[in-house]
N, C-alpha and C positions, 0 to 999 in steps of 0.2 A: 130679964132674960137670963134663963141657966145653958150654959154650955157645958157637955161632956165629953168628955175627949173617950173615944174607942177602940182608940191604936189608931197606928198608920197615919190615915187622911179621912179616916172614920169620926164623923161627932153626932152629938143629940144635940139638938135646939128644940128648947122650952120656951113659949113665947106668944104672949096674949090667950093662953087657954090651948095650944096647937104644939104637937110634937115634929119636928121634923129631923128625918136621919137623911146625915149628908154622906154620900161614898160608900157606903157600908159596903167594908171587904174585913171579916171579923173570922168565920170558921177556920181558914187556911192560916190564917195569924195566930203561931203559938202565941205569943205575949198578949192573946186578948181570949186567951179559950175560958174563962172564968164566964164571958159572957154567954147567957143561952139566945141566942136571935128570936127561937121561936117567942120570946117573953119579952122582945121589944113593944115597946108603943111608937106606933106613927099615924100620922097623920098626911104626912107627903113624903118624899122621898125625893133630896138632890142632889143629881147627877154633876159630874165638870166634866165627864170624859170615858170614853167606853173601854176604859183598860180594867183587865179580872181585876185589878188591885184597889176598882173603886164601883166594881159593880156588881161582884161576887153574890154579894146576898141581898141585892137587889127583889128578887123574885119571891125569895121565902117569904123576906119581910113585906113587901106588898099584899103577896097571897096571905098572908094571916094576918094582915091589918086591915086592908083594903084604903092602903095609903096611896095618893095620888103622885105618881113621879112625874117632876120636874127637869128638864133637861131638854138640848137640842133636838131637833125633827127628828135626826134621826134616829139617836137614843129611844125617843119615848115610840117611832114607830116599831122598832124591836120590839121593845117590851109591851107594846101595843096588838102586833101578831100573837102575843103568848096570852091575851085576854087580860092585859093590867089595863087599869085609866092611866091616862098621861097626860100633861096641859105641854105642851114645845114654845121651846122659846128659839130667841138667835142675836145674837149678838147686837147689844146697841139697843135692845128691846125692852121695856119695862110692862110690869101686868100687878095690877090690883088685886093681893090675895087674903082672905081672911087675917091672917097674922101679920101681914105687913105690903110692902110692897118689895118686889124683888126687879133686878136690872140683872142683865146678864152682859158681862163684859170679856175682852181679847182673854189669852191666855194662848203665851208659846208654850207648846209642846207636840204630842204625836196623840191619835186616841185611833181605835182598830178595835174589833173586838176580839175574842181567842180565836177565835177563826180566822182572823187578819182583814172582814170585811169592814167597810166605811163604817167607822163612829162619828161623821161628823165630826168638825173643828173641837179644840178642848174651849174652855170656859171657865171663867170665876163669875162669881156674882156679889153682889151688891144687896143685904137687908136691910130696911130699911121700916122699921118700926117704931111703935107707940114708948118700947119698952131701950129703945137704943141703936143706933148703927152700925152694921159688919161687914164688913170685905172679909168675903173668899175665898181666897187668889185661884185654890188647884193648883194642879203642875203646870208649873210655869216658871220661865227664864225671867229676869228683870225685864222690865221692856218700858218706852217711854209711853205706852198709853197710860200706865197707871198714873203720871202728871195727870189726867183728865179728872179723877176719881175725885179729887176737895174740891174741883170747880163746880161741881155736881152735891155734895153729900159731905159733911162731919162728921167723920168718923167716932166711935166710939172702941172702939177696936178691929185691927186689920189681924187675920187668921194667916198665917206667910207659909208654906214650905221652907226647909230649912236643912233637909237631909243632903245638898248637894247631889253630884254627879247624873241624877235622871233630872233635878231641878233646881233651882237658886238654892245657893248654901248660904251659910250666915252672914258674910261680909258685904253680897247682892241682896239678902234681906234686908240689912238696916238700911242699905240704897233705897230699894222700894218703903219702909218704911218715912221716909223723908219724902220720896215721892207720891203717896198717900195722904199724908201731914199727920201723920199716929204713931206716938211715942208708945203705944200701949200695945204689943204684939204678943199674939198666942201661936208659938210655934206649931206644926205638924207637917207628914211627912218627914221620919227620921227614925233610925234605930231597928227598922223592921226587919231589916236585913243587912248585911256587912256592907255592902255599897252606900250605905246611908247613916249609918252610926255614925254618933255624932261625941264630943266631948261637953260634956251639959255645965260645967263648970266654966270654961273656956267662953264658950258663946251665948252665957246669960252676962260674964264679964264683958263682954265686946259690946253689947248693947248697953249696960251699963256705961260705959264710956263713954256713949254719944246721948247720955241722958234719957238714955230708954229704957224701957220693960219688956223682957222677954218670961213670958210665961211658958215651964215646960209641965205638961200634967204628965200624972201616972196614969195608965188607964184606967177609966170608970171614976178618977177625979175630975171636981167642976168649979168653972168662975161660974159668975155674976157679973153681968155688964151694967 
């Protein structure tokens, strides 16, 4: 499995043959204008929550790929009025997909779309493939459902927010990372904007400390799970 980071809360997943773009909010994001959207590859699209900052380019990349979005009912029936495919999911729910199997789990936050109508509850989700295991989180506060995640699934790496003040900063991160049971964390969410920059020195040390691994990419850099 290749993960690319795209800014923000933006990534690529490469995985059993299948491309999937998670969040994509990339044109409005100066530190990601290098990329061209129209030249993405997908094959799905997934959603955690209907804020512009994770659905922005949602449409393009659909309409020029004809990638399937993934996301809550109501998510996908929006993009479903505007002529896209959608599979919906809801929390607690798992569904058998070409490239793995996906679970969609809690996630505190707010989701609305720019117009301020219902986006449905937000959401992280849970992959679950041939090639590795990932947690999702999304925007999201610590919360004790993530104790549920190892009773369920071995992680191979958990994906955290980390930019504080809209979502868990670093020291609620390494919480949820123990509450996970994955020492191996790829930060996102952070740096996009002054509310969220982050000190990258600082909070790869602090994980460090408790034995962990905080990965920060540059954009359009990638792991390997």
């Amino acid at each position: 499995m290749k993960i690319t980071f795209l800014g923000h809360a933006s990534l690529q997943i490469e995985v059993t043959g299948k491309t999937i773009i998670v969040d994509p909010f990339i044109t409005a994001n100066d530190k990601a204008n290098k990329i061209d959207v129209t030249r993405l590859k997908a094959d799905y699209i997934l959603i955690t929550h209907a804020h512009q900052d994770h659905i922005l380019d949602v449409e393009v990349i659909a309409k020029n790929t004809g990638a399937k979005i993934i996301a809550n009912f109501e998510i996908v029936n929006h993009f479903e009025k505007l002529g896209l495919n959608g599979h919906p999911m809801n929390h607690g729910g798992s569904w058998n997909f070409d490239f793995g199997r996906l679970t969609m789990t809690n996630a505190i936050h707010t989701s609305s779309f720019s117009d301020g109508s219902y986006g449905g509850n937000p959401a992280g989700f849970i992959l679950e493939t041939k090639e590795g295991n990932v947690y999702i989180a999304g925007d999201t506060a610590l919360t004790m459902d993530m104790k549920l995640i190892p009773l369920q699934t071995r992680l191979d790496l958990a994906i955290l927010p980390i930019g504080d003040n809209f979502t868990m900063g670093i020291d609620a991160a390494i919480i949820a990372s123990d509450f996970v049971a994955c020492n191996r964390i790829l930060g996102y969410h952070f740096d996009t904007f002054g509310y969220i920059e982050i000190d990258h020195k600082e909070a790869i040390h602090k994980f460090k400390e408790k034995n962990k691994e905080l990965i920060l990419l540059n954009i359009q850099e990638s792991i390997e799970v």
